[in-house]
C-alpha positions in Angstrom: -57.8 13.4 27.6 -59.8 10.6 26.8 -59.0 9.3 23.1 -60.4 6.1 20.5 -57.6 5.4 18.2 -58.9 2.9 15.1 -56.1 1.2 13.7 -54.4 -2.0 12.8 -53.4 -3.6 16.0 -51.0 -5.8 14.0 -49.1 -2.7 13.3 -45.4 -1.6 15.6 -46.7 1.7 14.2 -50.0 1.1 15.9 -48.2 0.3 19.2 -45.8 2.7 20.1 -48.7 5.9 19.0 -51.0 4.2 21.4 -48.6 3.9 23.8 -47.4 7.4 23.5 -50.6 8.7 24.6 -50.7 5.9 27.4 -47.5 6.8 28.8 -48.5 10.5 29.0 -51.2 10.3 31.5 -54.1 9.9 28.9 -57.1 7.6 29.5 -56.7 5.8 25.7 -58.9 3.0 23.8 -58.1 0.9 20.9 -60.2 -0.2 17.9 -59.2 -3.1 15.6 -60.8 -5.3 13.5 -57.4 -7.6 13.4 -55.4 -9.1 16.1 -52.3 -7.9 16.9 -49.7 -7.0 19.4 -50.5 -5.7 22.6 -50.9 -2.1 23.6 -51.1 -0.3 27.0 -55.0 0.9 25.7 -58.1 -0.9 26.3 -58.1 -2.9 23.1 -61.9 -4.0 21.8 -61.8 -6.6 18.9 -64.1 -6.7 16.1 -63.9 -9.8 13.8 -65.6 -9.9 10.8 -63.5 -12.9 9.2 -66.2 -13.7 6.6 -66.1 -10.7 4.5 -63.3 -8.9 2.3 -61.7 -5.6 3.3 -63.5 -3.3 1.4 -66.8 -4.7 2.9 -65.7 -5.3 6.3 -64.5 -1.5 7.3 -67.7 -0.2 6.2 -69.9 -2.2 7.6 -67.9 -2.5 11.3 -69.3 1.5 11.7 -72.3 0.6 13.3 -70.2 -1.5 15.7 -67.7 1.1 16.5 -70.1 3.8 16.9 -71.7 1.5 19.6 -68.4 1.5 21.2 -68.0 4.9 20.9 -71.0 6.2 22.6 -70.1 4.2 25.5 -66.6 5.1 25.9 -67.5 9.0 25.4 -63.7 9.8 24.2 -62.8 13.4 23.9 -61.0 12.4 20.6 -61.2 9.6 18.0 -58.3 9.0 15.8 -58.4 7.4 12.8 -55.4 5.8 11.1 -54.8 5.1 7.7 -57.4 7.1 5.3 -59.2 3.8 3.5 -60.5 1.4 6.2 -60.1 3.2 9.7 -60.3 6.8 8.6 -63.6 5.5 6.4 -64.7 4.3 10.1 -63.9 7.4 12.0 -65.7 9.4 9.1 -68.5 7.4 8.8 -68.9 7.3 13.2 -70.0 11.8 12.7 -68.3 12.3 16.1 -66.0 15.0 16.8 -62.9 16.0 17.1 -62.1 13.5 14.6 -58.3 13.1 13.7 -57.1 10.9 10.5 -53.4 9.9 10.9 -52.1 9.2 7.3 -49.2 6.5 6.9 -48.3 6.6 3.3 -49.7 4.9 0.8 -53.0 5.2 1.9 -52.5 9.2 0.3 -49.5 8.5 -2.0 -50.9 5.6 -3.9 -54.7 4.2 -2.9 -57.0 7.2 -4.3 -55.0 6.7 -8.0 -56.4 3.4 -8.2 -59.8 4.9 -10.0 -62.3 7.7 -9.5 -63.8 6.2 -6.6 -61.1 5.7 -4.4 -60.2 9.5 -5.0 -63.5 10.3 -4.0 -63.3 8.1 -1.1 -60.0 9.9 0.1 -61.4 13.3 0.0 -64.9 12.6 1.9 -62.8 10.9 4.9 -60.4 14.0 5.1 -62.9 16.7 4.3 -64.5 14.9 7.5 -61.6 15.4 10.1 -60.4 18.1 12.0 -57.0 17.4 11.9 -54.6 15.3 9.7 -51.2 14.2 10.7 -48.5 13.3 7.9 -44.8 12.8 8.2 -43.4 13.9 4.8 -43.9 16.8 2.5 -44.9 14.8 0.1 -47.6 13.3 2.1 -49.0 16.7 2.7 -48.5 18.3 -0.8 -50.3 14.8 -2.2 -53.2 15.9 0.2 -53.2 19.5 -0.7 -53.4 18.0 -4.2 -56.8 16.7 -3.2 -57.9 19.9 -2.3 -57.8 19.9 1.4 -56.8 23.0 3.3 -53.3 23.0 4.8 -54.4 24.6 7.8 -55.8 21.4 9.1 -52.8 19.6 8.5 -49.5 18.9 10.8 -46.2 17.6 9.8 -44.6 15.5 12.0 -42.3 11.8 10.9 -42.8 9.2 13.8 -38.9 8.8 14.8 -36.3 6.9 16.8 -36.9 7.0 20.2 -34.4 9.5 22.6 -33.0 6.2 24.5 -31.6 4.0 21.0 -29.9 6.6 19.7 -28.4 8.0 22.9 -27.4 4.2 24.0 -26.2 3.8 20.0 -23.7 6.4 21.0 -22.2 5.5 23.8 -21.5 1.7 22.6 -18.9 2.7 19.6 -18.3 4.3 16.6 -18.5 2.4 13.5 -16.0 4.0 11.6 -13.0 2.9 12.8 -14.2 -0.8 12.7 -16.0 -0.9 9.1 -12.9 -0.7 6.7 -11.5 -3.7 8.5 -14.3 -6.1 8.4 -14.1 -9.2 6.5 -17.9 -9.1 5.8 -21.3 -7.1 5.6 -23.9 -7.8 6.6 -26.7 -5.9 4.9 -30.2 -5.9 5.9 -34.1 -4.8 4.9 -36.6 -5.1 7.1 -40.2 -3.8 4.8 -42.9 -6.1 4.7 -42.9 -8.2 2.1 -45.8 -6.7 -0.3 -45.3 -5.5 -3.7 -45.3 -1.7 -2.9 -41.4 -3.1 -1.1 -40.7 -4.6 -4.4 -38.0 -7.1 -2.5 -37.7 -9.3 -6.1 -35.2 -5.9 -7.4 -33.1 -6.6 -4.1 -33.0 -10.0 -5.0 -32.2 -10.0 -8.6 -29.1 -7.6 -7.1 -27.9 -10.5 -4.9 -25.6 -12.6 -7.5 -23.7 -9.4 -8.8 -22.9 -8.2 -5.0 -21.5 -11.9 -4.4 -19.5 -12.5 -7.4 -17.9 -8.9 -7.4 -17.7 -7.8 -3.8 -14.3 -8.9 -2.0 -15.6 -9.5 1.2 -17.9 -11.7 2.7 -21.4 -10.3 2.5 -24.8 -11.7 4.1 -28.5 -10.7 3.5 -30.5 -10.3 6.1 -34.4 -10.1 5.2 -37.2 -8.8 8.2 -40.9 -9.0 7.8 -43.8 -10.8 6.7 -45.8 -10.5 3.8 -48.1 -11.8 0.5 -45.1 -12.6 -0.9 -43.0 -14.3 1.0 -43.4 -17.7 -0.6 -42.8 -16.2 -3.6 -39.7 -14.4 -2.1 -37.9 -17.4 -0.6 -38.6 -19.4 -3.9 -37.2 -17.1 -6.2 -34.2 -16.7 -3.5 -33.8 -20.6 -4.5 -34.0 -20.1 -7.8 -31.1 -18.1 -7.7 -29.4 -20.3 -5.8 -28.7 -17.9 -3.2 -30.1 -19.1 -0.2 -26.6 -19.7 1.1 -26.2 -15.9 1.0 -30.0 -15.0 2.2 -31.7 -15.4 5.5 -35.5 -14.3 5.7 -36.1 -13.5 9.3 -39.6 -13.3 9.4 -41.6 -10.7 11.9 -39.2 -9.4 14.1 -40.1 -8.5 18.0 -38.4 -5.0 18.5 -35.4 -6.4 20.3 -34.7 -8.9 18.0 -35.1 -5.5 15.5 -32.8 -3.8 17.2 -30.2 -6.9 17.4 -30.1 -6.7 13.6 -29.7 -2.7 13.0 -26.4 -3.5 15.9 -25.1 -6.2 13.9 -25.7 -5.1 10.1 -23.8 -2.4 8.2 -26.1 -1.5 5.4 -29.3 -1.1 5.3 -32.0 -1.7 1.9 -35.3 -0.2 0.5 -36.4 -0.9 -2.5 -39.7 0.8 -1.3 -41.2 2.0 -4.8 -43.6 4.3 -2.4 -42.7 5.7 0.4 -43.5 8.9 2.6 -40.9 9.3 5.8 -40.1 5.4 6.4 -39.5 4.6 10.4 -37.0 1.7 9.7 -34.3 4.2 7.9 -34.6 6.8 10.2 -33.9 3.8 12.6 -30.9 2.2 10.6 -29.7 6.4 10.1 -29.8 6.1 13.8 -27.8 2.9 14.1 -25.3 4.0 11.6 -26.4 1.8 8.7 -25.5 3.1 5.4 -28.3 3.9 3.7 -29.0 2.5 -0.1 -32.3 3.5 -0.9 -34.6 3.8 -4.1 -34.8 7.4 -5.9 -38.1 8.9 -4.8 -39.6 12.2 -2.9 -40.3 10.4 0.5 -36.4 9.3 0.8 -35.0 12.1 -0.8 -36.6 14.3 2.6 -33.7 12.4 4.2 -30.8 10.7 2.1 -28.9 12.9 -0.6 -26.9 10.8 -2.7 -23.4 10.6 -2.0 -23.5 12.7 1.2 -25.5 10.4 4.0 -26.3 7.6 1.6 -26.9 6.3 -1.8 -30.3 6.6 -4.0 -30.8 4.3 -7.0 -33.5 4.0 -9.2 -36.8 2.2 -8.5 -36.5 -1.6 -9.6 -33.2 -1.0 -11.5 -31.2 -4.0 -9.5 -27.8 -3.9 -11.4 -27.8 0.5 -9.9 -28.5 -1.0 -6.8 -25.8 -3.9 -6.7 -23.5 -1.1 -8.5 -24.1 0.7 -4.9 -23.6 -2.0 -2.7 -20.5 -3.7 -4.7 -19.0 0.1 -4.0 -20.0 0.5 -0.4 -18.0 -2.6 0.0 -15.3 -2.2 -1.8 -14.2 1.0 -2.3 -16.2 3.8 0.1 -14.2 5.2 2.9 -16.6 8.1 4.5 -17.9 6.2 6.6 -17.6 8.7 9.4 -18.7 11.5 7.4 -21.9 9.8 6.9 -22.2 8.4 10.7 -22.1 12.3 11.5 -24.6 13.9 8.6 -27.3 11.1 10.2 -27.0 11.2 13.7 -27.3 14.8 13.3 -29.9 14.8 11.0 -32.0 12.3 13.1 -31.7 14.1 16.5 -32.5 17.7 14.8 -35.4 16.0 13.2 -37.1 12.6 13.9 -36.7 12.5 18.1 -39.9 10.1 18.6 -40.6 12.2 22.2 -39.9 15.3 20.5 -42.0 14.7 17.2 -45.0 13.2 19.1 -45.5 16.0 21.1 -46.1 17.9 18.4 -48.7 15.5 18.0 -50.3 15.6 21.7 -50.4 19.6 21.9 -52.6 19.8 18.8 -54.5 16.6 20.2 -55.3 18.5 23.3 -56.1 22.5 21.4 -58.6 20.4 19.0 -60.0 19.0 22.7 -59.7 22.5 23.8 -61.4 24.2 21.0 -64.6 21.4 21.4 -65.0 21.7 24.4 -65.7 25.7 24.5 -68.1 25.0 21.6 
């Protein structure tokens, strides 16, 4: 199968769905109108610098389509519905699959009439749409798209980390004797992450834990300026260490050496980096909405507090410290949950056999 993905080349996400396809025999392509990290595809650049985003999406269509007609691809998908699923709908080649991410469903198309409207052309254009939470897809049923050209499936943790997780120890037996935490978030630093809450949550957690705790801060973003300033403000840089954009190993380093794990996400459908820190054993403490309560249920694999309430979420951590002892119980709820359902092999799959029946059905036509 021959397949154009348009996407964001600076995105991990990007990478490992591009690779998927790579690494399973299929001839694959890559659109992107930003620089980014390599892939295994054929990667073709366009750069249109000079204009803003909502210009510079639209207007690369003629471009892409160029591309498009010279690469013949049995497939083109399109990921996230406002700048590369506008592409893919405005290119009128089929199969055309959109790949929603998130808030590109759950919060873009509230922003007025017109960004609705937008939403609903681009996925009344495609063929198929892949989500990874219910309430991406009931937020898409909402905009009255059929169900039946819609698949479910959360991106995962790949077979090999939590297999190799395993086999290295058990963090039960070790956690209720450490003399610190060390706990960690790893969103981008954007306001939809809403990392000032976590912030405003770090003075509490050091004046009433009784151990040593660290914060450990991944990712880029707008705000990190902003972040780092108000962290001084605080006077809590002794206690907080932004990171910045993490390579996967380095990722990986951190979910081995930290012991909780943060998201103050105040949108969110399935998120990839707590299914990873599920995996790794973190103990989740996570904000009170729909896309985290498909995996976290308070009190029995992890906490929820309420969106930007920081004292609830030092309240969680200050007890996670100082008093929780389930530590196993919850080690065992999410290493089971994660390897009934958010295998990255087993997940993607999914993904390829409906890739290759769209091909199948176009190619009878």
């Amino acid at each position: 199968m021959k397949i154009l993905f348009l996407s964001d080349a600076r995105s991990q996400h990007t990478r490992r769905w591009v690779d998927y396809f790579v690494d399973q025999g299929h001839q694959c392509f890559l659109v992107s109108l930003e620089k980014g990290i390599p892939t295994k595809a054929r990667k073709f650049l366009i750069n249109y610098k000079i204009l803003p985003s909502f210009l510079k999406y639209p207007l690369s269509a003629r471009r892409v389509k160029k591309i498009a007609e010279k690469i013949k691809a049995d497939l083109i998908n399109a990921h996230f519905v406002p700048n590369y699923g506008l592409i893919g709908a405005l290119l009128g080649q089929r199969p055309l699959v959109v790949s929603t991410w998130g808030s590109d469903i759950l919060i873009s198309p509230q922003k007025s009439f017109l960004h609705k409207f937008r939403a609903k052309y681009i996925l009344k254009k495609a063929d198929l749409i892949t989500t990874d939470a219910k309430i991406l897809t009931q937020a898409i049923l909402d905009l009255g798209i059929k169900k039946r050209k819609m698949i479910e499936s959360p991106m995962g943790v790949e077979r090999n980390l939590v297999s190799e997780h395993e086999e290295k120890r058990f963090r039960s037996s070790y956690l209720q004797e450490k003399k610190g935490f060390v706990i960690l978030s790893n969103r981008r630093l954007e306001p939809v992450y809403d990392l000032s809450t976590l912030l405003r949550a770090v003075p509490m957690v050091i004046r009433e834990a009784n151990k040593k705790v660290r914060f450990v801060i991944g990712g880029e973003g707008s705000l990190k300026n902003k972040l780092i300033k108000f962290t001084r403000d605080l006077k809590m840089e002794e206690y907080v260490e932004f990171k910045g954009e993490l390579s996967r190993k380095d990722l990986i380093d951190c979910y081995e050496n930290s012991d909780i794990y943060i998201s103050t996400s105040l949108s969110d459908s399935t998120s990839v980096s707590l299914l990873e820190a599920m995996a790794f054993e973190l103990i989740p403490i996570v904000t009170d909405i729909p896309g985290n309560r498909e995996w976290i249920e308070d009190k029995k694999n992890g906490f929820l507090f309420p969106i930007s309430d920081h004292q609830a979420l030092a309240k969680k951590i200050i007890y996670a410290i100082n008093e929780f002892t389930d530590w196993t119980f919850f080690r065992e709820n999410n290493i089971s949950l994660i390897k009934k359902k958010a295998i990255w092999e087993d997940n993607m799959k999914i993904v390829e056999t409906e890739f290759l029946k769209l091909v199948g059905r176009e190619c009878d036509l």
